[in-house]
C-alpha positions in Angstrom: 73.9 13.9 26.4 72.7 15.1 23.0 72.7 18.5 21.2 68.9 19.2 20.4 69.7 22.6 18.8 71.9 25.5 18.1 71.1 28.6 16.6 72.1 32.3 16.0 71.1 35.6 15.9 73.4 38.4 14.4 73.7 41.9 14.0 72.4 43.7 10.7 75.4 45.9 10.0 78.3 44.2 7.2 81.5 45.7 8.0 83.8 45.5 5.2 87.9 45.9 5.8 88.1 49.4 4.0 85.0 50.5 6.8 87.6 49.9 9.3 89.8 51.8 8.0 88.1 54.6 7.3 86.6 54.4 10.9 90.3 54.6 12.3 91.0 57.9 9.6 88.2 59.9 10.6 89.0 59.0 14.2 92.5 59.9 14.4 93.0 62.7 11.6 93.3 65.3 13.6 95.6 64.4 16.4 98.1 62.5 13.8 100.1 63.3 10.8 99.5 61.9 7.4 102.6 60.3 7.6 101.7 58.4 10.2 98.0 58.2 10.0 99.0 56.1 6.5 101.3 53.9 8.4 98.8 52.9 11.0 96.6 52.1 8.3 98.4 50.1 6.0 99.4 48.2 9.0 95.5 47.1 9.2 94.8 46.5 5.5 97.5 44.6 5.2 97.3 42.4 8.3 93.5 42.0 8.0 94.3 40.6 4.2 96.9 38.5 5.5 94.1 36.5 7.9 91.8 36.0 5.2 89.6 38.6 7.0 87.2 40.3 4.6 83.5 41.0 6.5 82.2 40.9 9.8 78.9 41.5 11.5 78.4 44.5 14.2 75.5 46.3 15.8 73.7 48.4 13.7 72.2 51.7 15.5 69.5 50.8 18.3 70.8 47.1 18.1 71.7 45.4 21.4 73.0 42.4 22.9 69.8 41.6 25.1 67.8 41.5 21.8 70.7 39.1 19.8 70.6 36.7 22.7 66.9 36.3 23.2 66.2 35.7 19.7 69.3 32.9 19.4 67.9 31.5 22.5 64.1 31.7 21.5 65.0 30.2 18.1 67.2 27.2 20.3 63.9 26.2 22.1 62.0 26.6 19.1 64.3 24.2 17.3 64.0 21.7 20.0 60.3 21.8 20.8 61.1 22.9 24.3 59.0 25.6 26.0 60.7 27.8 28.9 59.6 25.9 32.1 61.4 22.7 30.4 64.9 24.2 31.1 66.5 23.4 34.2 70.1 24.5 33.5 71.3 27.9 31.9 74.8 28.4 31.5 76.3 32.1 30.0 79.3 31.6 28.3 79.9 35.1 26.7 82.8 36.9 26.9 80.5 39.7 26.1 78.5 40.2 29.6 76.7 43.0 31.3 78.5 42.6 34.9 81.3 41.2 36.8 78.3 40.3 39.2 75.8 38.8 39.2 75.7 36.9 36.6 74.3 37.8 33.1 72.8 34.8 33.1 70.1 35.6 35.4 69.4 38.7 32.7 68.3 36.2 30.4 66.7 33.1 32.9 64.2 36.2 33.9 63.6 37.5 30.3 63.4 34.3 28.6 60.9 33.0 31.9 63.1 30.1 32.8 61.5 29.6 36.0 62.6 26.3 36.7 66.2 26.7 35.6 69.0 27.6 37.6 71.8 29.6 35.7 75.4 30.9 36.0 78.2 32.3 34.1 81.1 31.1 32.8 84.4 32.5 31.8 87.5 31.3 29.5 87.8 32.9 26.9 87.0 32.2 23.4 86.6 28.1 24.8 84.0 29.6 27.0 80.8 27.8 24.7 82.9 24.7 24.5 83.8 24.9 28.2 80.3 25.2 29.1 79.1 22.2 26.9 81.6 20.0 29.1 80.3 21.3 32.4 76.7 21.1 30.9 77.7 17.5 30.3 78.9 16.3 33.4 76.2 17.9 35.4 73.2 16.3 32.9 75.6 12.7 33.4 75.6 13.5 37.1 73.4 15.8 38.7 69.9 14.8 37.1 69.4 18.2 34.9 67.3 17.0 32.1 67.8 20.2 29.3 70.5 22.4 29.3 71.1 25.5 27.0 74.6 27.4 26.2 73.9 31.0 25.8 76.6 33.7 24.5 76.6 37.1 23.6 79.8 38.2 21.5 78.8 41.6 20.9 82.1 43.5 21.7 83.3 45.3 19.3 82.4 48.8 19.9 83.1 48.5 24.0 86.5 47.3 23.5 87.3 49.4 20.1 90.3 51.9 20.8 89.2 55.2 20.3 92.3 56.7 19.5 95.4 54.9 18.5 99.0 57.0 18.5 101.2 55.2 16.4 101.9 52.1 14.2 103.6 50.1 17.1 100.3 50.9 19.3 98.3 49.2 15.7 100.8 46.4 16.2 99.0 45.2 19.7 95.5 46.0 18.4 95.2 45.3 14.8 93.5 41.9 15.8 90.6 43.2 17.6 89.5 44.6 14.3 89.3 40.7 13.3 86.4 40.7 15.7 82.7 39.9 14.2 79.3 39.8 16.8 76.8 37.2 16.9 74.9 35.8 19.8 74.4 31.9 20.0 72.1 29.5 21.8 72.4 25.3 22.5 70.3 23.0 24.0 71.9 20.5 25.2 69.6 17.0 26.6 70.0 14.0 28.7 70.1 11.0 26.1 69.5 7.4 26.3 71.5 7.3 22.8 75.1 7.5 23.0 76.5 10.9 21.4 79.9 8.9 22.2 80.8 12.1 23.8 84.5 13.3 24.2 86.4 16.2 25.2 90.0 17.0 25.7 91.5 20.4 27.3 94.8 21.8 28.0 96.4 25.0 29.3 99.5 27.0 29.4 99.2 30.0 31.5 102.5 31.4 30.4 100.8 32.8 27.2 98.0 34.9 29.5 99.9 38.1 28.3 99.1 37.2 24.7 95.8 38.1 24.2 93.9 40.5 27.4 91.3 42.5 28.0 92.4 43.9 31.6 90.5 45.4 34.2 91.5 48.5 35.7 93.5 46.6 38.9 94.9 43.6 36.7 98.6 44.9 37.7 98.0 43.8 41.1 97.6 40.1 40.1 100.7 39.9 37.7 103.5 40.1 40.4 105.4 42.3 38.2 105.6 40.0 35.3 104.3 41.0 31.6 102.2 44.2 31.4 98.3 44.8 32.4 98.0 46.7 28.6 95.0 49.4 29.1 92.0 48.5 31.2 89.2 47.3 29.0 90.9 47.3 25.3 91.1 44.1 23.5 94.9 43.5 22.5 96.8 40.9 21.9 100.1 39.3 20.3 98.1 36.9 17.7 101.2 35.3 16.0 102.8 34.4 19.3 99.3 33.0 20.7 98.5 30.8 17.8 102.1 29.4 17.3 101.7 28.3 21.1 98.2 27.2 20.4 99.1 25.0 17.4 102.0 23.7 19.1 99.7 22.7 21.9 97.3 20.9 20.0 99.5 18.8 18.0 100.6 17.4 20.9 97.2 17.2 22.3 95.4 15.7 19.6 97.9 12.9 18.7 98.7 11.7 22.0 94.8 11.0 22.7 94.8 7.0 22.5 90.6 7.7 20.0 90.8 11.3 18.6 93.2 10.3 15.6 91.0 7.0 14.8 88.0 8.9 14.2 86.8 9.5 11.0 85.1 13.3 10.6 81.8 14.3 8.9 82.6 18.0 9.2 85.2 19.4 11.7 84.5 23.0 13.0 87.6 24.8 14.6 87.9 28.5 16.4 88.8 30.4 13.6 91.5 33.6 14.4 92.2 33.4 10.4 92.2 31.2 7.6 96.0 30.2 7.4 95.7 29.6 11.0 93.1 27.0 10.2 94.5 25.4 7.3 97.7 25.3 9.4 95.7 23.2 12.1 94.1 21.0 9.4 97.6 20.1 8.0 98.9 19.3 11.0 96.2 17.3 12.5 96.2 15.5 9.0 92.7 16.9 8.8 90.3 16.3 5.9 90.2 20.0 4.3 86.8 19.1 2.4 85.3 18.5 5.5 86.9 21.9 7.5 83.9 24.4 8.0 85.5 27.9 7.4 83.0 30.7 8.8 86.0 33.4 9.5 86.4 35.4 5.6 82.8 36.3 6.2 82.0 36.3 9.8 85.3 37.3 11.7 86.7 36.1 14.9 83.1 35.6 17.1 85.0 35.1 20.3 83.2 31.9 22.0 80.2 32.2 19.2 82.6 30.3 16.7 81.9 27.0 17.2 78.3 27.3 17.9 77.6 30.1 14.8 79.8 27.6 12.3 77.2 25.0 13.6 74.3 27.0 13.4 75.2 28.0 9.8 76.2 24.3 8.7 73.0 22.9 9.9 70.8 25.7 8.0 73.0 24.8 4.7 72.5 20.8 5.1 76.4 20.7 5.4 75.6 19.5 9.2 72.7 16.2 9.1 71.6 14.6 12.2 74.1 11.3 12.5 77.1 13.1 11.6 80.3 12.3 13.6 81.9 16.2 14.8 85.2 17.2 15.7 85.4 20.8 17.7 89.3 22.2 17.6 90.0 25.1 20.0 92.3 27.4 20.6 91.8 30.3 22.9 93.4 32.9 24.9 94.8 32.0 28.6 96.2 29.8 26.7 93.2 27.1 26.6 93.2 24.6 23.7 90.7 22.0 23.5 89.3 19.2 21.4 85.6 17.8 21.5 83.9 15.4 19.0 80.2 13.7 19.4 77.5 12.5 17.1 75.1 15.1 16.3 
């Protein structure tokens, strides 16, 4: 399997910190006191500076997630010199999606006219993309599919944005969601009779699932009176206990893999949640810092996008060349963390 392409479309709109602040003042004036109201948002300025958060991409007015992921997609066949009928195999990976069912992928195999592809979702989280590539993988190994492509959608912010928030400890559960960038990204992913030297590694620990939720409406009845089911459809999360668990993980993932540690890296892209997370990561993995591909100041936390927008925007800056030896690092609610390299 080889990547052909990856690109990315994104939203016109720059979101700066202060915007999101003043989003939450004008939202909440009225039903708070000034006392409070300050609280709540010195909370968010100083928890977005602490990430290394400082812009983010969102839907401008009569933007929409259909356009976003045609154009990422249309630009991913482009890239590869692939017209429609040459897909067999479409895999949605957003967390962003237009229905429980059916699948949003068969929004975008009819618009797109992939008539020959068959197409499904797929759901984990921000490792969504990088779960798809593996399944993508083992089917084109396995199953005869001769072009793949990886299609997301991460255009959530507004759906899952609190519209009011009460008080500073509510802030404390959803100040990360304002982390949250859009962007919508498309692979295409080939059978190969060069070796990509292909590998993937991926761990879970479901005892974190409470970190980081977006619940539907009946997610008490599947929790067997453990943790809480938060609000039905609002993005919250406890970051700092979900990233200590997911660094902790891939320590012990990545240097108890017999080839990951051997390897040496032409660029490394990681799921960013903020910038000392990453560099924590790098550190510990003994990871080259000059060759860690830092997208999050600018572009936020792009749910599964990351990896794929961070490739997108290496390749369009020459920092990413045909030949170069990857490392992926992932670390994702549920808790999923997972490690990938490959020659591009």
């Amino acid at each position: 399997m080889r990547i052909c392409s990856v690109a990315h479309a994104l939203p016109t709109r720059l979101v700066t910190n202060q915007d999101l602040v003043d989003r939450i003042l004008a939202r909440n004036r009225e039903a708070l006191g000034t006392a409070e109201l300050d609280a709540i948002c010195a909370l968010l300025t100083s928890q977005l500076a602490r990430t290394g958060a400082a812009t983010r991409y969102h839907r401008a007015d009569g933007e929409n997630a259909l356009e976003l992921g045609l154009a990422a997609a249309t630009g991913a066949m482009r890239a590869a010199g692939l017209p429609p009928d040459a897909l067999d195999l479409l895999i949605y990976t957003g967390v962003g999606r237009a229905f429980i069912e059916p699948a949003t992928a068969n929004v975008f195999q009819s618009e797109l006219g992939l008539s020959n592809a068959t197409c499904f979702d797929l759901l984990d989280a921000c490792a969504s993309w990088l779960r798809g590539v593996d399944v993508a993988h083992h089917l084109i190994e396995s199953a005869g599919y001769r072009h793949a492509m990886i299609l997301n959608c991460e255009t959530n912010f507004y759906e899952y944005e609190p519209r009011r928030i009460s008080s500073r400890e509510d802030m404390e559960q959803l100040w990360s969601g304002f982390t949250v960038g859009e962007a919508a990204t498309a692979t295409v992913l080939a059978a190969s009779d060069t070796d990509a030297q292909y590998r993937a590694s991926f761990r879970n620990a479901g005892a974190h699932v409470y970190d980081c939720q977006i619940p539907l409406p009946h997610a008490a009845q599947f929790q067997n009176g453990h943790g809480r089911a938060g609000v039905a459809m609002l993005f919250q999360a406890r970051p700092d206990a979900l990233a200590r668990g997911a660094i902790r993980q891939l320590h012990r993932q990545y240097w108890s893999d017999p080839v990951l540690p051997s390897l040496d890296y032409d660029i490394i892209f990681g799921h960013s949640v903020s910038v000392p997370v990453s560099q924590t990561v790098a550190r510990i993995l003994k990871l080259d810092r000059d060759r860690y591909y830092e997208i999050f100041p600018t572009y936020g936390n792009v749910v599964s996008a990351s990896l794929p927008l961070a490739m997108s925007l290496a390749q369009a800056n020459g920092r990413l060349q045909r030949g170069h030896r990857v490392l992926l690092v992932m670390g994702g609610a549920g808790l999923t963390t997972a490690l990938s390299t490959f020659v591009f």
